[in-house]
TIRO-920887 format. One record per residue: residue in three letters; x, z, y of N, C-alpha, C, O in turn. Coordinates in steps of 0.1 Angstrom, whole numbers, padded with zeros to 4 digits, always signed. Atoms other than C-alpha are relative to their C-alpha. Last residue first. Layout:
BEGIN
ALAXZYXZYXZYXZY...
//
This chain:
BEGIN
UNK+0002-0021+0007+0626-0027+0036-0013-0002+0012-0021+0008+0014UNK+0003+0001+0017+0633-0072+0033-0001+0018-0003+0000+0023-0014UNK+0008+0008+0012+0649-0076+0067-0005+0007-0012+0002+0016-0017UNK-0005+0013+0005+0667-0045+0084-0010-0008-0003-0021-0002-0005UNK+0003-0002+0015+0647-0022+0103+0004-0008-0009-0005-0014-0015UNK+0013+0011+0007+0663-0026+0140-0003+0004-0013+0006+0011-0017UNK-0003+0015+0008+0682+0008+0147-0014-0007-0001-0026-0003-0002UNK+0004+0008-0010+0673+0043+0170+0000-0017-0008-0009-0024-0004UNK-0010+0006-0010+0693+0062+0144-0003-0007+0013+0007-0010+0020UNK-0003-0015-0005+0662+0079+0124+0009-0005+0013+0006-0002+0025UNK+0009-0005-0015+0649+0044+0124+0002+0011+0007-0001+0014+0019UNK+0000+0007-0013+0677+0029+0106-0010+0007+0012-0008+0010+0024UNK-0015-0002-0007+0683+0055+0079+0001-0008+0015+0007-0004+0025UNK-0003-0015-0001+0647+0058+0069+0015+0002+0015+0018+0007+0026UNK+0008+0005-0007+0642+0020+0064-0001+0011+0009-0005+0010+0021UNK-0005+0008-0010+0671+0024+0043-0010-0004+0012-0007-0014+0019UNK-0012-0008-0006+0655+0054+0024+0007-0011+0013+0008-0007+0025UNK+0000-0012-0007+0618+0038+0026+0016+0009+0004+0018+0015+0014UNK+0004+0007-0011+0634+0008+0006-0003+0009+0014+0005+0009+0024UNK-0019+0007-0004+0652+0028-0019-0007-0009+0012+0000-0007+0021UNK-0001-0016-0007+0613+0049-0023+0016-0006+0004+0023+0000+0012UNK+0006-0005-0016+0596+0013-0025+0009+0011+0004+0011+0012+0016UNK-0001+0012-0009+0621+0001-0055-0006+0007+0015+0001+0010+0025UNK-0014-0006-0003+0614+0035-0070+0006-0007+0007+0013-0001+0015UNK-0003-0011-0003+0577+0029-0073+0013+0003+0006+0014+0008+0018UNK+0007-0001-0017+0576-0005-0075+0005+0013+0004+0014+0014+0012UNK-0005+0002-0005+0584-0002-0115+0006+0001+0016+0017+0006+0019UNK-0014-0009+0004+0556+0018-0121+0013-0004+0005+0018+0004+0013UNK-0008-0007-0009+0535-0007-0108+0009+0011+0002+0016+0014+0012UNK+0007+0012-0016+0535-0035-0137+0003+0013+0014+0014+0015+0018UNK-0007+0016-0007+0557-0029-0166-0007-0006+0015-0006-0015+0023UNK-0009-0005-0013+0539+0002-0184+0003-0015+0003-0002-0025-0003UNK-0002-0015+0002+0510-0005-0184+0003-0003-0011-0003-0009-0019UNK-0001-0007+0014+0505-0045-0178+0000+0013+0006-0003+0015+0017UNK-0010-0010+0004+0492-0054-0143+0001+0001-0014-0010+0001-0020UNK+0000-0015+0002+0465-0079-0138+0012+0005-0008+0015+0001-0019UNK-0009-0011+0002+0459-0116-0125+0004+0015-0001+0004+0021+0009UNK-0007+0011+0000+0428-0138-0129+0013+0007-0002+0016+0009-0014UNK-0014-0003-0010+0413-0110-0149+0004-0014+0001+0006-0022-0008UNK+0013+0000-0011+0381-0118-0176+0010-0001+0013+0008-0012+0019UNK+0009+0014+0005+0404-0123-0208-0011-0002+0017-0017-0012+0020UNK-0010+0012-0006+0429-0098-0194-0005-0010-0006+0003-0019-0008UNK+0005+0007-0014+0402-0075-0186+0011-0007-0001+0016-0011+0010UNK+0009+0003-0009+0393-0066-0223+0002-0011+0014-0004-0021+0016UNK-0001+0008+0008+0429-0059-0238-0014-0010+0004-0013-0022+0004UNK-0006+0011+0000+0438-0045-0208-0002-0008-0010+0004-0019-0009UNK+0005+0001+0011+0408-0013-0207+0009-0018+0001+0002-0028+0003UNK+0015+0017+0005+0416-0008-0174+0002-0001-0018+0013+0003-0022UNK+0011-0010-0001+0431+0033-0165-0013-0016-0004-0025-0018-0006UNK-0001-0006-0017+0466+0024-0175-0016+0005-0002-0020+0012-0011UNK+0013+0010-0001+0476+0028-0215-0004+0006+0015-0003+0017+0020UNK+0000+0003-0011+0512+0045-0227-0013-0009+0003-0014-0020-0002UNK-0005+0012-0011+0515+0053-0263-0008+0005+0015-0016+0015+0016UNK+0007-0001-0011+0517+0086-0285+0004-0014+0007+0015-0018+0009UNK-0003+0011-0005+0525+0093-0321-0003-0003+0010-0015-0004+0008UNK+0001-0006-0009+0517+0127-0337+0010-0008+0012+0019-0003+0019UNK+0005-0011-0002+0518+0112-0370+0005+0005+0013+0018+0006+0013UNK-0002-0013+0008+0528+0076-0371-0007+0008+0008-0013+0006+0018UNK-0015-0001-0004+0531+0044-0348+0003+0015-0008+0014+0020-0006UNK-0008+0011+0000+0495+0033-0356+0015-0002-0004+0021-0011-0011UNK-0004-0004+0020+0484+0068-0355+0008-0011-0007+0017-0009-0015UNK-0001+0013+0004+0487+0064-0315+0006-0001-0016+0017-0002-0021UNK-0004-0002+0019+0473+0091-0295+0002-0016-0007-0004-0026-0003UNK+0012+0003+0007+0468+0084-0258+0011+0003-0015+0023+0003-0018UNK-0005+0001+0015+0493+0089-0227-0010+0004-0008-0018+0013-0004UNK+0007-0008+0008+0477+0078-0197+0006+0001-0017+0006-0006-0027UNK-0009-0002+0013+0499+0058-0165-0007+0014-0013-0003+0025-0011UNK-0001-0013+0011+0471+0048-0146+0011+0001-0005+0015-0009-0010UNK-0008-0012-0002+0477+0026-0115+0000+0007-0013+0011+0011-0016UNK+0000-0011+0007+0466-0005-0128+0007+0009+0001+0017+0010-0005UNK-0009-0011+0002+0461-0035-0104-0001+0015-0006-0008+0022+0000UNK+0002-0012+0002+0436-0065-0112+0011+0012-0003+0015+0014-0014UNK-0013-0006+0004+0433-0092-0092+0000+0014-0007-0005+0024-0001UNK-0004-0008-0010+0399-0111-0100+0015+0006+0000+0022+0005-0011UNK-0011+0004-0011+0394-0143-0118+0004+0014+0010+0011+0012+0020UNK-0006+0008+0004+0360-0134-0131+0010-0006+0006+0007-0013+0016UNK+0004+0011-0007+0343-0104-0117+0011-0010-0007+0022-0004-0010UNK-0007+0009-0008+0352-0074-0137-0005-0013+0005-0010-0019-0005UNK+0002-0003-0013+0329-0053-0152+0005-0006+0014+0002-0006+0026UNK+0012+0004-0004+0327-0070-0187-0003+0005+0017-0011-0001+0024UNK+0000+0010+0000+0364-0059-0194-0009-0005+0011-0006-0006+0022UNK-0001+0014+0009+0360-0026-0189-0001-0010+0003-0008-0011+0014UNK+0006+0012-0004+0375-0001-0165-0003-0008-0010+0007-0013-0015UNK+0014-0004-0002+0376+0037-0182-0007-0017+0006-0019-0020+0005UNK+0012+0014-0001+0404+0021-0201-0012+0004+0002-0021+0002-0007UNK-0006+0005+0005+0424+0061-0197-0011-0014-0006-0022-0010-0011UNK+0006-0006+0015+0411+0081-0171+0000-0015-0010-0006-0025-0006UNK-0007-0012+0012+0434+0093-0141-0007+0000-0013-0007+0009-0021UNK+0010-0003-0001+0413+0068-0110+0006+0012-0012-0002+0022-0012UNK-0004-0010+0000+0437+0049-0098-0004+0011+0000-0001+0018+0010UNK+0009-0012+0008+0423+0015-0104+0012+0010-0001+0022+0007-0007UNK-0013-0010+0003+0431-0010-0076-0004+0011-0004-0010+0019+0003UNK+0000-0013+0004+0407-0040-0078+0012+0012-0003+0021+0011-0012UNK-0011-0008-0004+0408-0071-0058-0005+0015-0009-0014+0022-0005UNK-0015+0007+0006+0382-0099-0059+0014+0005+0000+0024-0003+0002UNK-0014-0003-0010+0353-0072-0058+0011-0011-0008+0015-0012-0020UNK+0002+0004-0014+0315-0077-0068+0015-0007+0006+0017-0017+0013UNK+0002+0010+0002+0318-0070-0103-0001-0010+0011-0002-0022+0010UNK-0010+0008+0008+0338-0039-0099-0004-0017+0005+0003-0024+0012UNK-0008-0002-0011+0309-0024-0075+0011-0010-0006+0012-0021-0001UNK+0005+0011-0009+0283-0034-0105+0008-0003+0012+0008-0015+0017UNK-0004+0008+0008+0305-0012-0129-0009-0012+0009-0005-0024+0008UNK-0007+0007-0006+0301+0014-0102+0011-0012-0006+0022-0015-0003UNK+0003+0016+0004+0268+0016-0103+0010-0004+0002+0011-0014+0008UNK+0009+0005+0011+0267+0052-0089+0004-0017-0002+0007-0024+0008UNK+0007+0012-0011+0301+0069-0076-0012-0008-0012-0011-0009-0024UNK+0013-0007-0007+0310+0100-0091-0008-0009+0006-0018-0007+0013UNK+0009+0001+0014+0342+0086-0112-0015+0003+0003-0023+0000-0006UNK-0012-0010+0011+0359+0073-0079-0014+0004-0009-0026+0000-0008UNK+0009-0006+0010+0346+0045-0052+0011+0013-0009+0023+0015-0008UNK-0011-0009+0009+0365+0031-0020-0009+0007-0008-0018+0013-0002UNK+0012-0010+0002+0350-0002-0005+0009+0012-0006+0020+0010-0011UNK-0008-0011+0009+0379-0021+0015-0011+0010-0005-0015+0019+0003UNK+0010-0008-0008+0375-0052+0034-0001+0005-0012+0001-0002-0023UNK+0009+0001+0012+0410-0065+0035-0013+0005+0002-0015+0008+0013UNK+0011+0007-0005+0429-0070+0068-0011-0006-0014-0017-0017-0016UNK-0003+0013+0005+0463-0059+0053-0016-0009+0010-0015-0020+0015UNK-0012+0002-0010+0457-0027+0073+0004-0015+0000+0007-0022+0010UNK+0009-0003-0011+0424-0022+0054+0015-0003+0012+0013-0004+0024UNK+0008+0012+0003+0450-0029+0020-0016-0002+0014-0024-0011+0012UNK-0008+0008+0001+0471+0001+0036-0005-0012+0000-0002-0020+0009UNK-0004+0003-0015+0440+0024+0043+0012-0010+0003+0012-0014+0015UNK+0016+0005-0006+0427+0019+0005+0002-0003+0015-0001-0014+0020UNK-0004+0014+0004+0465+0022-0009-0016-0001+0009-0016-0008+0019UNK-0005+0010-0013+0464+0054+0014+0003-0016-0006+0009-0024+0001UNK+0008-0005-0017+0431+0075+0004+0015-0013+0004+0014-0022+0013UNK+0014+0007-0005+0434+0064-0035+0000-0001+0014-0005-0012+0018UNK+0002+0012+0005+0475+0071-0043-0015-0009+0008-0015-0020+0015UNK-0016+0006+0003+0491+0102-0037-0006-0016+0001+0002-0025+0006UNK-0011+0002-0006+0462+0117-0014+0010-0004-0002+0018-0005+0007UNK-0012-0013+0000+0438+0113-0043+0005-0005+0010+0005-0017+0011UNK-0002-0004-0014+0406+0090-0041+0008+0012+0007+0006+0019+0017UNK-0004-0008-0002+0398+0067-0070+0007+0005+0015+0011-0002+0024UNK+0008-0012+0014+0388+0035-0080+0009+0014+0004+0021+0013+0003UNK-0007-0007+0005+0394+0010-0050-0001+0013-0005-0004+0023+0002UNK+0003-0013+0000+0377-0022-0041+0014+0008-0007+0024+0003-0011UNK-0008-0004+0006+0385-0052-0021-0002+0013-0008-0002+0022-0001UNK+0013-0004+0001+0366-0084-0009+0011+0017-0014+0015+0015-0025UNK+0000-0006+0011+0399-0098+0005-0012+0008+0000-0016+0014+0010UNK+0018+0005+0006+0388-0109+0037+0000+0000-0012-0010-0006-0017UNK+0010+0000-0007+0427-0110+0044-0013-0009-0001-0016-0021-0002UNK+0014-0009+0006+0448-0103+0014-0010-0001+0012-0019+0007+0011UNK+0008-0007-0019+0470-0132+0024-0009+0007-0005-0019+0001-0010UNK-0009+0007-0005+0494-0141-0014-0006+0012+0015-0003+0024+0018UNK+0009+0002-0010+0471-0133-0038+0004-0007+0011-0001-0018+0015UNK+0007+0008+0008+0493-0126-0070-0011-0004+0010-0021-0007+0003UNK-0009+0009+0007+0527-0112-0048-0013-0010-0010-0010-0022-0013UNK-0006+0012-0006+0502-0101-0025+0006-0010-0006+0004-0022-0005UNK+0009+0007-0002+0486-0076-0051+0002-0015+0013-0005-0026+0013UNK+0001+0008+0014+0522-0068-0062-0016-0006+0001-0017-0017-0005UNK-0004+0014+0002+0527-0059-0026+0000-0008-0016+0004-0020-0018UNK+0003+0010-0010+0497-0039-0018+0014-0011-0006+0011-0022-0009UNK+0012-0002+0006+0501-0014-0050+0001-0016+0008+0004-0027+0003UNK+0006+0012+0011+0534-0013-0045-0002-0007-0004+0004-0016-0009UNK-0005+0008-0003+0530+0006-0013+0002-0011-0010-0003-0023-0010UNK+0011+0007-0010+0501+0028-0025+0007-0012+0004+0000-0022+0004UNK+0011+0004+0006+0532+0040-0049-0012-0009+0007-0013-0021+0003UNK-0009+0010+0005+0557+0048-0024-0007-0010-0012-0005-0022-0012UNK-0003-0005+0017+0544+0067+0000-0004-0014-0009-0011-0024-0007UNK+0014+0002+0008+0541+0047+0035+0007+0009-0015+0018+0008-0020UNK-0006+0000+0016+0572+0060+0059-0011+0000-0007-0017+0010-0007UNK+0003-0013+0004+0558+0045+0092+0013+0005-0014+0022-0001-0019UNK-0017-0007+0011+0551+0023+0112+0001+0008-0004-0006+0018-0001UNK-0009+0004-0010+0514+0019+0133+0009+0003-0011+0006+0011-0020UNK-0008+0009+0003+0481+0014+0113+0013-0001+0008+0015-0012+0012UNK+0003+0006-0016+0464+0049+0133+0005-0019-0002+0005-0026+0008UNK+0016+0002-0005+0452+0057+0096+0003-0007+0013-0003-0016+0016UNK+0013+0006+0009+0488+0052+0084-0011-0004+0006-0013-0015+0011UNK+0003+0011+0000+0500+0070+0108-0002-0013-0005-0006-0023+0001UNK+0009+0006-0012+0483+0095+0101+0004-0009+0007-0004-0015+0014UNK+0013+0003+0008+0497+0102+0064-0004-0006+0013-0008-0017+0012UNK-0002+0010+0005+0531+0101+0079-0010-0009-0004-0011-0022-0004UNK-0006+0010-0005+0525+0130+0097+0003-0018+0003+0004-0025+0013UNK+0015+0007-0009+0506+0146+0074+0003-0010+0011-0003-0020+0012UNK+0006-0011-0005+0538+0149+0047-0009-0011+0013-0009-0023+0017UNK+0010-0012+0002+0533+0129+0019-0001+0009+0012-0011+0017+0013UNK+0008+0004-0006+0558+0094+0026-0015+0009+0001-0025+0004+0005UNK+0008+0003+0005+0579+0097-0002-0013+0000+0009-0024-0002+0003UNK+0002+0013+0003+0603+0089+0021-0007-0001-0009-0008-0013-0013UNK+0011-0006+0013+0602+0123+0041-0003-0016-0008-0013-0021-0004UNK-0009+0002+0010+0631+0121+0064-0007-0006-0015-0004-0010-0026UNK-0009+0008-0002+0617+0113+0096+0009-0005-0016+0014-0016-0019UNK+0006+0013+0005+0589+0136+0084+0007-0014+0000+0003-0023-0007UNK-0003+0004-0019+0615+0165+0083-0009-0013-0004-0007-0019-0015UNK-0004+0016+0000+0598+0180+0052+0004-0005+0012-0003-0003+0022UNK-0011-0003-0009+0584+0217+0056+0013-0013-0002+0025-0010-0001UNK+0001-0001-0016+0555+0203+0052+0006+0006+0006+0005+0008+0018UNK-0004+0013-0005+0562+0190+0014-0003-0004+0019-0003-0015+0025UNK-0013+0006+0001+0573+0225+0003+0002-0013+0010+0012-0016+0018UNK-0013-0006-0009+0545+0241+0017+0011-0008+0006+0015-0012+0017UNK+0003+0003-0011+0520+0217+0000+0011+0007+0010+0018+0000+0019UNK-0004+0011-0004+0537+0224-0032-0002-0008+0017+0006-0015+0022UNK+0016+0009-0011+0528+0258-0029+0009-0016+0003+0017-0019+0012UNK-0010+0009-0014+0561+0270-0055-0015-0005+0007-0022-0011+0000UNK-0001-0013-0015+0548+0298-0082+0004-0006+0013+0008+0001+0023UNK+0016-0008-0008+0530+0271-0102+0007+0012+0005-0001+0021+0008UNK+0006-0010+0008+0565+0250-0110-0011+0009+0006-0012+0010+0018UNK-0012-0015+0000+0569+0222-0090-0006+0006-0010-0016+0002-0015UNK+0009-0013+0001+0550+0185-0105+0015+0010+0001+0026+0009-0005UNK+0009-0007+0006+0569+0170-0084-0007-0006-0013-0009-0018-0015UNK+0002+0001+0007+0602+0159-0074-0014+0008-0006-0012+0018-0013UNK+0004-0005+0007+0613+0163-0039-0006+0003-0013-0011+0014-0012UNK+0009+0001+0013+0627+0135-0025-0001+0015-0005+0010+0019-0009UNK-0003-0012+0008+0647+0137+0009-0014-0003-0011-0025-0006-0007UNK+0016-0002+0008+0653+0106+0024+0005+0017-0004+0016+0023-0004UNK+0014+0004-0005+0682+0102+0052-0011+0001-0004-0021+0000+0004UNK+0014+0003+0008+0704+0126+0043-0010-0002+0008-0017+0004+0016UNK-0001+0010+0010+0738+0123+0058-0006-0004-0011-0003-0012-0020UNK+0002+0007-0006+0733+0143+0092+0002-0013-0011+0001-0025-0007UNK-0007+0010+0001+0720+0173+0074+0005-0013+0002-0001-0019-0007UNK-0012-0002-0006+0702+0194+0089+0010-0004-0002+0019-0002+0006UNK+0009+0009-0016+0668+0184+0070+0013-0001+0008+0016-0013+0011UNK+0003+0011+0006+0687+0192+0037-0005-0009+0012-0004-0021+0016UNK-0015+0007-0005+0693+0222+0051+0003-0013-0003+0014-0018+0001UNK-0004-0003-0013+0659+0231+0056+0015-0006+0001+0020-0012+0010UNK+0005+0010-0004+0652+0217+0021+0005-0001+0014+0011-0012+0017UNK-0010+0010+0003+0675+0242+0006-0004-0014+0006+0004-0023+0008UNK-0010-0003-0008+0661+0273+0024+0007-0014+0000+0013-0018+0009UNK+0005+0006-0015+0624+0258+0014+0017+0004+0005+0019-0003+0015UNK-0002+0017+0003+0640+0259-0024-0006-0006+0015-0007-0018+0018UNK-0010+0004+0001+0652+0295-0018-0001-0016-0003+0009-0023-0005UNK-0009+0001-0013+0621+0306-0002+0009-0008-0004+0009-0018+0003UNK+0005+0009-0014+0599+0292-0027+0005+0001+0007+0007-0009+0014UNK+0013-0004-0011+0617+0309-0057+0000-0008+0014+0009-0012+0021UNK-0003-0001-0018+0640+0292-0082-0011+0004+0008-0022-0002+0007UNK+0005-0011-0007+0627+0300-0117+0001+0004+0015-0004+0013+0022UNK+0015-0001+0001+0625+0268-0131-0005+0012+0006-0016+0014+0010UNK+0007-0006+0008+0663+0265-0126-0018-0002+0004-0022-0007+0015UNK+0007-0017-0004+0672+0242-0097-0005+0006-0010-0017+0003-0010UNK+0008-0005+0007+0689+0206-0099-0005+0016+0002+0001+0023+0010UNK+0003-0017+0005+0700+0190-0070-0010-0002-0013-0019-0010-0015UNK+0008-0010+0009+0712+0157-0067+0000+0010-0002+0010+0015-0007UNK+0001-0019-0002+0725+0141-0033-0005+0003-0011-0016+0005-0007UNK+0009-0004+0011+0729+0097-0039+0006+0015+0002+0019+0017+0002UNK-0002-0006+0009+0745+0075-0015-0010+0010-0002-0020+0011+0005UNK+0002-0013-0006+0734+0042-0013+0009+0010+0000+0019+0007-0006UNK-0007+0000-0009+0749+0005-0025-0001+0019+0013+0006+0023+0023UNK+0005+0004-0013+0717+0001-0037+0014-0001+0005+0013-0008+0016UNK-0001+0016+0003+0735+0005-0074-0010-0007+0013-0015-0019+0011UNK-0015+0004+0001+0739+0043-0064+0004-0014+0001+0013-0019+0008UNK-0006-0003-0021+0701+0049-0050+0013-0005-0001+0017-0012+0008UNK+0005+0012-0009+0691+0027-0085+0003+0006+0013+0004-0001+0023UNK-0012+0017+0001+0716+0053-0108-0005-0011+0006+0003-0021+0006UNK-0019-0002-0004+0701+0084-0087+0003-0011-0002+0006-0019+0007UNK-0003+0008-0015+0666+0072-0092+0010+0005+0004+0011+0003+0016UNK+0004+0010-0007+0666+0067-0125+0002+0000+0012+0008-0010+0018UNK-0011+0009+0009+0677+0101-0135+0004-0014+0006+0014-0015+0013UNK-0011-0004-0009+0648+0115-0113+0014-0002-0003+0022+0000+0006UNK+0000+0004-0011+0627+0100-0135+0009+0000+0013+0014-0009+0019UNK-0002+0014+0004+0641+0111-0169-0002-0006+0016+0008-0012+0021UNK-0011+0004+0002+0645+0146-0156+0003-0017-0001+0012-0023+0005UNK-0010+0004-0014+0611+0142-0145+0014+0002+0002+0018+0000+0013UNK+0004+0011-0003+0594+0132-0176+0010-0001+0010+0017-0010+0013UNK-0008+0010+0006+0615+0159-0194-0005-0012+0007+0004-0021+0006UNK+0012+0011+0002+0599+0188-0169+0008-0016-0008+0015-0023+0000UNK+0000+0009+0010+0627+0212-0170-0004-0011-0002+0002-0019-0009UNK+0006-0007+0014+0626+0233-0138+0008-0016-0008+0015-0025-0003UNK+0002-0017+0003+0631+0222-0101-0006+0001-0013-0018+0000-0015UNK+0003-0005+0009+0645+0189-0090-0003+0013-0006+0007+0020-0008UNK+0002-0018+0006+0656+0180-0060-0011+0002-0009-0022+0001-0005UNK+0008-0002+0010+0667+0139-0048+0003+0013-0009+0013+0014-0016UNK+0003-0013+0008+0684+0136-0018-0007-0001-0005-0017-0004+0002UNK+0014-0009+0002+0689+0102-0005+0003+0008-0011+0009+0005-0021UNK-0001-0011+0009+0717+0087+0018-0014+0006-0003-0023+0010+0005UNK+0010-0006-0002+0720+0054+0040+0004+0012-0016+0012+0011-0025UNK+0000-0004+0012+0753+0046+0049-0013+0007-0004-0014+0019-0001UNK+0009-0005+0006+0755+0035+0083+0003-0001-0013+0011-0010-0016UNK-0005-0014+0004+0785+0025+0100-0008+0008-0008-0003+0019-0012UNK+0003-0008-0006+0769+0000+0122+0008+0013-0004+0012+0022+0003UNK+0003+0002-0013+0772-0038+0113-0004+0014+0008-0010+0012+0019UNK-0008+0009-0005+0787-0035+0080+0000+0000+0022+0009+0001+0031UNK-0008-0010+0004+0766-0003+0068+0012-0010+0009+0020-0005+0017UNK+0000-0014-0007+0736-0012+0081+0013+0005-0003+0016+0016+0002UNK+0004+0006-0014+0738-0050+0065+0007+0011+0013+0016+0009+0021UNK-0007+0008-0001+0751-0036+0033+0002-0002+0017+0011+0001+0025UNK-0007-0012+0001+0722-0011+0031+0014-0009+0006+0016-0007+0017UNK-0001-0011-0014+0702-0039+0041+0007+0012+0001+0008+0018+0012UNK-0007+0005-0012+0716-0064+0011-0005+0006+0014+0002+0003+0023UNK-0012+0002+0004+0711-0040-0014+0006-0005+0013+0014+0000+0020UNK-0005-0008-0006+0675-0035-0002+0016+0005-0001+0020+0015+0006UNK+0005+0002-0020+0666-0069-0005-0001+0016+0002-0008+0019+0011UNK-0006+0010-0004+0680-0066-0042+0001+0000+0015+0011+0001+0023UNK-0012-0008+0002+0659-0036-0051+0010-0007+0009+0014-0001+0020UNK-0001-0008-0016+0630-0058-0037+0016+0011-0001+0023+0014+0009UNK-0001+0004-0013+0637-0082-0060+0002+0005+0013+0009+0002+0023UNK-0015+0007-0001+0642-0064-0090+0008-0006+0009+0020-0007+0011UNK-0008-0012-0001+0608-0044-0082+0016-0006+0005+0023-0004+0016UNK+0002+0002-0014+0591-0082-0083+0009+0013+0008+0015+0012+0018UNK-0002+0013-0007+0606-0090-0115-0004+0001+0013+0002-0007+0021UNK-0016+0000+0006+0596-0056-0135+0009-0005+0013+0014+0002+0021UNK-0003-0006-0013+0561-0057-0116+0018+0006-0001+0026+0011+0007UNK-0011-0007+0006+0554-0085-0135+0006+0013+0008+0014+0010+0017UNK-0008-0003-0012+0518-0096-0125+0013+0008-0004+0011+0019-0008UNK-0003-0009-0005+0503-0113-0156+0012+0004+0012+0023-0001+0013UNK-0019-0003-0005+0485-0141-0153+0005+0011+0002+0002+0017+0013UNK-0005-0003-0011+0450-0139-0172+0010+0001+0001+0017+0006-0008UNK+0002+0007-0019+0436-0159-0191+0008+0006+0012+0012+0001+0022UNK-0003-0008-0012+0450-0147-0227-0002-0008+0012+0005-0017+0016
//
């Protein structure tokens, strides 16, 4: 094995930590208590389990922690009624939504009727543009990550030669405008693009979030490069018995960690991040709403 892997376990734990001590900070020196709502609608077992998680990491921030749960059948009004109040509340600073909703809910709705102040997954347009303009913001939580676990193995992404595989509004359009923030130079490709195993080969930075399971191989990679794995793809796995399933990102890891200077496992590398970033955004949430400095370390 050549390549170093990036822990995103260890780097999460950290940031958790340095959001421990701002809640702290905010709460000592102001009265603050940051607070996040996290709403749930239907069954979905992934997102029970997820949203599980981020109750007991908002609690062990030193946060506090709002859970709703909502039958599968709740209708759009009644979960925009709950948002609304959710916005009017003077002790919720994040509001999390949980998706995938059920297909009678316009997700889009939901996440624009979001106070953007509040909005710490960082989706509604608002948020999104400033981004593009590079000024403060609530970044969604993922793309954020993305950039610091490629720091954590890079260190100054500037003139980073950078590409990035895919181009969804959760992930592709703002890790690409975030790392272009960093002072990276930022190509953006996705499955439709020509030669784009020659694009790879080019780039000392790759962030594959592209939804198709070791579509990157080995051989495409430039030697020494960083390589971050958005996928999370569940695959058959006879190995482990009948109707057995693992976890595999979107690079082909057995491949590019012979060729990779540093690259993500799946699972262990930005998954973690994820929830770390969204406890960070809530304290980062709580101060700005209030006129406040941004603590250290969110």
């Amino acid at each position: 094995m050549s390549a170093t892997l990036i822990d995103g376990k260890a780097r999460a734990e950290r940031l958790r930590a340095d959001v421990a001590t701002a809640v702290a900070a905010l709460k000592a020196a102001h009265g603050v208590q940051p607070g996040l709502a996290a709403v749930l609608v239907g069954d979905d077992p992934a997102s029970h389990v997820y949203v599980a998680n981020k109750v007991r990491q908002t609690a062990e921030a030193g946060m506090q922690s709002f859970e709703h749960r909502l039958p599968a059948d709740t209708s759009e009004a009644d979960l925009l009624a709950l948002v609304e109040k959710l916005n009017a509340d003077e002790t919720v600073d994040g509001i999390l939504v949980q998706m995938p909703l059920p297909k009678h809910i316009d997700s889009d709705r939901i996440v624009m009727a979001i106070d953007p102040a509040k909005d710490v997954d960082g989706l509604h347009p608002q948020n999104a543009g400033l981004i593009v303009l590079g000024r403060p913001g609530l970044v969604p939580c993922t793309p954020q990550g993305c950039v610091i676990l490629a720091e954590e193995a890079m260190g100054d992404l500037s003139g980073v030669d950078a590409l990035v595989i895919g181009r969804s509004i959760l992930v592709g359009k703002p890790v690409a405008l975030l790392l272009q923030n960093k002072n990276a130079t930022v190509t953006m490709a996705h499955s439709r693009t020509r030669d784009l195993a020659g694009l790879c080969r080019k780039a000392d930075l790759v962030v594959a979030a592209v939804g198709r399971p070791k579509m990157v191989r080995g051989d495409w990679l430039k030697p020494g490069a960083c390589v971050i794995d958005v996928g999370i793809n569940r695959v058959p796995a006879p190995e482990k018995g009948e109707g057995k399933t693992r976890l595999v990102g979107d690079v082909d890891f057995a491949e590019a960690v012979e060729v990779a200077g540093s690259i993500t496992p799946v699972p262990g590398g930005v998954g973690p991040m994820t929830i770390a970033c969204l406890l960070a955004n809530t304290a980062k949430a709580a101060a700005l709403r209030r006129g406040l400095p941004v603590p250290a370390g969110v």
